[in-house]
C-alpha positions in Angstrom: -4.2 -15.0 -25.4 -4.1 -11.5 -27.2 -1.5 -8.7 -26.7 -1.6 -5.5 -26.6 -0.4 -4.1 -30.6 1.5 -0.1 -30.2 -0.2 1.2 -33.7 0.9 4.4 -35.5 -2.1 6.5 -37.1 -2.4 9.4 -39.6 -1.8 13.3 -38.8 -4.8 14.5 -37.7 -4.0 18.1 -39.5 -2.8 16.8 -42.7 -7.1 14.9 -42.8 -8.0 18.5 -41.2 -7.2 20.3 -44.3 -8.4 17.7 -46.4 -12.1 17.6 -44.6 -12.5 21.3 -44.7 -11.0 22.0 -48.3 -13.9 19.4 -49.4 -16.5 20.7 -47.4 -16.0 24.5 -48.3 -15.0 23.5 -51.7 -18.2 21.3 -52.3 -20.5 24.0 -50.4 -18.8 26.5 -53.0 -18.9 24.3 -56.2 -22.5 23.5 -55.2 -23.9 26.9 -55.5 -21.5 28.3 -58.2 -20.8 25.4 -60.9 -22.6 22.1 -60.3 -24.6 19.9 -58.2 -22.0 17.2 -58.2 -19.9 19.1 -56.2 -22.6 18.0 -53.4 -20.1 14.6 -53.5 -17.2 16.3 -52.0 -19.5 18.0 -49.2 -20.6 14.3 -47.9 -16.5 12.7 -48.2 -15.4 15.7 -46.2 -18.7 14.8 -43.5 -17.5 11.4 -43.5 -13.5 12.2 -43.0 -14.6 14.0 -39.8 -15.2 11.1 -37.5 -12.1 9.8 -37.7 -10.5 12.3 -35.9 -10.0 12.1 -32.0 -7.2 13.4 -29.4 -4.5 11.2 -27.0 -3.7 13.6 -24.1 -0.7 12.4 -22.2 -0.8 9.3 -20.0 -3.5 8.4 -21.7 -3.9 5.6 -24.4 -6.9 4.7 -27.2 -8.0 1.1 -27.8 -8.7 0.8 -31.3 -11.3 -1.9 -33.0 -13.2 -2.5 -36.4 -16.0 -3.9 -36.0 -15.4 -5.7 -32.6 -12.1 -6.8 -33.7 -9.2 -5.1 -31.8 -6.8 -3.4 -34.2 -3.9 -2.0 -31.5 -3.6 0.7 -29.4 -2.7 4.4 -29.6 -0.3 5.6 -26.8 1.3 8.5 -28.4 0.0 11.8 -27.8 -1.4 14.3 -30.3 -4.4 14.9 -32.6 -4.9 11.8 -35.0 -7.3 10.7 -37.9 -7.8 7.0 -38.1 -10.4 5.0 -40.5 -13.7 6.8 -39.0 -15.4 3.0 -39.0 -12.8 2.3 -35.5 -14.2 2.5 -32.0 -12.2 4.1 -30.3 -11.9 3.4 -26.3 -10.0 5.5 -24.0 -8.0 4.1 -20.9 -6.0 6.0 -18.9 -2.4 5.1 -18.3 -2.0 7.7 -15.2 -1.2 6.0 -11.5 -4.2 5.9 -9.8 -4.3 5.6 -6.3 -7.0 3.2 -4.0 -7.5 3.4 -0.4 -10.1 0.4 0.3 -12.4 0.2 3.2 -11.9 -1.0 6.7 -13.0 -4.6 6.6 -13.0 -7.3 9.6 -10.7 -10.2 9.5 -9.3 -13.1 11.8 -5.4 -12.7 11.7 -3.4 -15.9 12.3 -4.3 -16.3 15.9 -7.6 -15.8 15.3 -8.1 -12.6 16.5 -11.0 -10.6 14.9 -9.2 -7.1 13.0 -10.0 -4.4 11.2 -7.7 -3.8 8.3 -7.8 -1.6 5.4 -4.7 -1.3 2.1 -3.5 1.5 -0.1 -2.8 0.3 -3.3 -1.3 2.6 -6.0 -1.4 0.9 -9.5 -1.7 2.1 -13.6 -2.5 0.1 -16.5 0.0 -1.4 -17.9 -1.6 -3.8 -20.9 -4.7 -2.0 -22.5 -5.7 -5.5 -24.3 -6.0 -7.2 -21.1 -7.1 -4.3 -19.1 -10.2 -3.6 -22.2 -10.6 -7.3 -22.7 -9.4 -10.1 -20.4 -11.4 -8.4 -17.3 -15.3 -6.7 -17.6 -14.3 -3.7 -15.5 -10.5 -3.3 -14.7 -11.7 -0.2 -12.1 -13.8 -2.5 -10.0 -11.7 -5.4 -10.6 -8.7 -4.0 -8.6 -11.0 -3.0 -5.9 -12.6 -6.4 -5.3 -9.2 -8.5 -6.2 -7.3 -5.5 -3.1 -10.5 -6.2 -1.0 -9.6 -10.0 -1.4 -5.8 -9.9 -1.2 -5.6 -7.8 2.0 -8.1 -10.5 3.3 -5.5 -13.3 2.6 -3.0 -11.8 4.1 -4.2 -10.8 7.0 -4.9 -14.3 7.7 -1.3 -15.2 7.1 0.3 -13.1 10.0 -0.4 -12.7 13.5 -2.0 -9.0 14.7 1.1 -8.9 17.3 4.0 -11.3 19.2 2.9 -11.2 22.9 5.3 -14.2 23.9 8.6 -13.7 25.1 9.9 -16.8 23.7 12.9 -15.5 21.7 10.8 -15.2 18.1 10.7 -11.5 17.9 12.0 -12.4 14.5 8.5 -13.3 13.7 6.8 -11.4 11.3 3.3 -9.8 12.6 1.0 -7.2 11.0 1.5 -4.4 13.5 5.7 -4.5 13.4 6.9 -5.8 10.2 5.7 -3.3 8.5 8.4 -3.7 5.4 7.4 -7.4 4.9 4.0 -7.5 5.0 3.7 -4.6 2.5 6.3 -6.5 -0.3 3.6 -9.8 0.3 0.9 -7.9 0.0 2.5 -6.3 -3.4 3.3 -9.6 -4.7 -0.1 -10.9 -3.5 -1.8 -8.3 -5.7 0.8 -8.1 -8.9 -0.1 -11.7 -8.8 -3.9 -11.1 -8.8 -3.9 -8.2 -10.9 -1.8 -9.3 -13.5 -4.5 -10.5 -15.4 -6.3 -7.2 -16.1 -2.9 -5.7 -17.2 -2.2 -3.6 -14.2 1.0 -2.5 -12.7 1.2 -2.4 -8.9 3.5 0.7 -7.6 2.8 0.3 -4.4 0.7 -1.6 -1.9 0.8 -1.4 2.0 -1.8 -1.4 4.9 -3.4 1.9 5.4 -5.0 0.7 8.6 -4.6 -1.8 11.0 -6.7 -2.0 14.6 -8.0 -5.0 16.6 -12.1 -5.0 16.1 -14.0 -3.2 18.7 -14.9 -6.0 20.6 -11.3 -7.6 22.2 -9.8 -3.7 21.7 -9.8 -2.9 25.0 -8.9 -6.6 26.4 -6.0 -6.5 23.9 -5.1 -2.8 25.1 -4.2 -4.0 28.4 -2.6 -7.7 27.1 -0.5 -4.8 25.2 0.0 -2.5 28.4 0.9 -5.8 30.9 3.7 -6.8 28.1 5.0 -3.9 27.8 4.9 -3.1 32.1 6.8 -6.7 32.1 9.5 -5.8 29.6 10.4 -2.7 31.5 10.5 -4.8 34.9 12.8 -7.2 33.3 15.2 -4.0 32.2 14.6 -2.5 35.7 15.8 -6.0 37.1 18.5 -6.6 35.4 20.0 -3.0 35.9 19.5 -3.0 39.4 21.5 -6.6 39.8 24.5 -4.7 37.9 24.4 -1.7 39.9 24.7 -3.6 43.2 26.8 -5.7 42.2 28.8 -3.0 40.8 28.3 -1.2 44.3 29.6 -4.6 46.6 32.8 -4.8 44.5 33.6 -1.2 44.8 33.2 -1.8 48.5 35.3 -4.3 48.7 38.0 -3.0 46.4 38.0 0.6 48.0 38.1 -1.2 52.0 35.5 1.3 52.6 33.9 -0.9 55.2 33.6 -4.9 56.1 30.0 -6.7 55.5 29.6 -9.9 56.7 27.1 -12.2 54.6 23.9 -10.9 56.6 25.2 -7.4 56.3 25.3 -8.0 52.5 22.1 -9.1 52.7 20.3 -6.7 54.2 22.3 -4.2 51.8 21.6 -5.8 49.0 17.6 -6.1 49.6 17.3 -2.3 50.5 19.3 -1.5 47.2 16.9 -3.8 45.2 14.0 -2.7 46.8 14.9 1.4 46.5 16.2 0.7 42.5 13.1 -1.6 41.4 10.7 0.3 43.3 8.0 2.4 41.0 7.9 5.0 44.0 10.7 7.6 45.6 12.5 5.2 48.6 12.4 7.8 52.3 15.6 6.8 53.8 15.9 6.1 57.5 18.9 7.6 59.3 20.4 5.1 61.6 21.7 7.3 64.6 22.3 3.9 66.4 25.4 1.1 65.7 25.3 -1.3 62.2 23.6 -3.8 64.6 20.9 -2.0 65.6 
């Protein structure tokens, strides 16, 4: 396989003063002295193709003939053999936000997903040469990669199992976007294109199970907090028994305890304000 080839080129200025000293001197010679002079008038014509520009970030691809010569990457006017073709490329970052397209995830679960990819052109050989449209190559090969991937990772991690660890779509955020670069350097190396960056730009469950996955989503989340709730309420009464008993506030027997424990659970789990109930009577009664 071909490389890309850095080339050097002529001055354009130094060919500048040469075209127009022959063209005004010809033009001159012709009317004053001789019609041979009409010679220099066509040689400074033909120099004048031959000149182009290289703004920055930008590059020329250089061939005679259909056969590549190298590349142009400095910047600045330039005269080159005026039988090249001359192709421009640009080596700026350019930056692609793909469409929303539906996907299963691992699970299954229908998604719509969408990636921001931020690449340049690194080899102008491959990215003239190996690939018929490097533009609408990244966009198909992102399209495809983000397709892939999806498929690799679970939407979410609804089980509390101990494997939070797991890495899922919505909450690894860090991971999935260095597989999806690697994904797509992989893809797009090909064409001769750099990835910068690459990570999802959107990420939703399809229309369809949305709203049945909005409330698998509010139910986990209800049954985390509970499980806090719970376990801080066990600590506070427990906390509040020992201080009882260390302090000699006041004796409970086990169905006292009981009965002091359930009203603390039920006033500290409780989603509602507890009314308390003043007992004017005796602890038995």
């Amino acid at each position: 396989m071909r490389e890309e080839k850095i080339i050097k080129v002529s001055s354009g200025y130094v060919f500048l003063f040469i075209a127009l000293l022959l063209i005004f001197g010809g033009v001159y010679g012709a009317f004053n002295i001789s019609e041979f002079f009409i010679i220099s008038i066509v040689l400074g014509i033909f120099l004048v193709p031959g000149f182009f520009l290289v703004n920055p970030n930008t590059s020329k691809v250089v061939l005679l003939f259909g056969k590549y010569v190298g590349t142009v990457k400095e910047n600045g006017f330039f005269w080159a053999n005026p039988f090249y073709t001359k192709k421009g490329i640009s080596l700026r970052a350019s930056n692609f936000d793909s469409e929303r397209v539906k996907v299963n995830d691992k699970l299954g679960n229908p998604i719509m997903i969408s990636t921001i990819l931020v690449w340049k052109v690194e080899d102008t050989y491959k990215a003239a040469f190996d690939v018929d449209n490097y533009e609408n190559f990244v966009r198909v090969q992102s399209d495809a990669a983000v397709r892939k991937l999806a498929s690799l990772y679970p939407y979410d991690n609804f089980e509390d199992d101990g494997k939070d660890e797991e890495i899922t779509l919505r909450a690894s955020v860090n991971e999935v976007s260095l597989a999806l670069e690697k994904e797509l350097s992989e893809r797009l190396d090909m064409a001769g294109i750099e990835v910068l960056e690459a990570r999802i730009g959107y990420l939703a469950y399809a229309q369809e199970i949305a709203s049945a996955m909005l409330k698998r989503q509010q139910a986990t989340a209800i049954i985390a907090a509970r499980h806090k709730i719970v376990e801080g309420a066990v600590s506070m009464v427990e906390m509040a028994l020992d201080k009882l008993n260390e302090k000699e506030i006041v004796e409970l027997d086990e169905e006292r305890k009981a009965a002091m424990v359930s009203n603390l659970m039920v006033i500290l789990c409780s989603d509602k304000d507890a009314t308390p109930i003043v007992n004017a009577g005796t602890l038995s009664h």
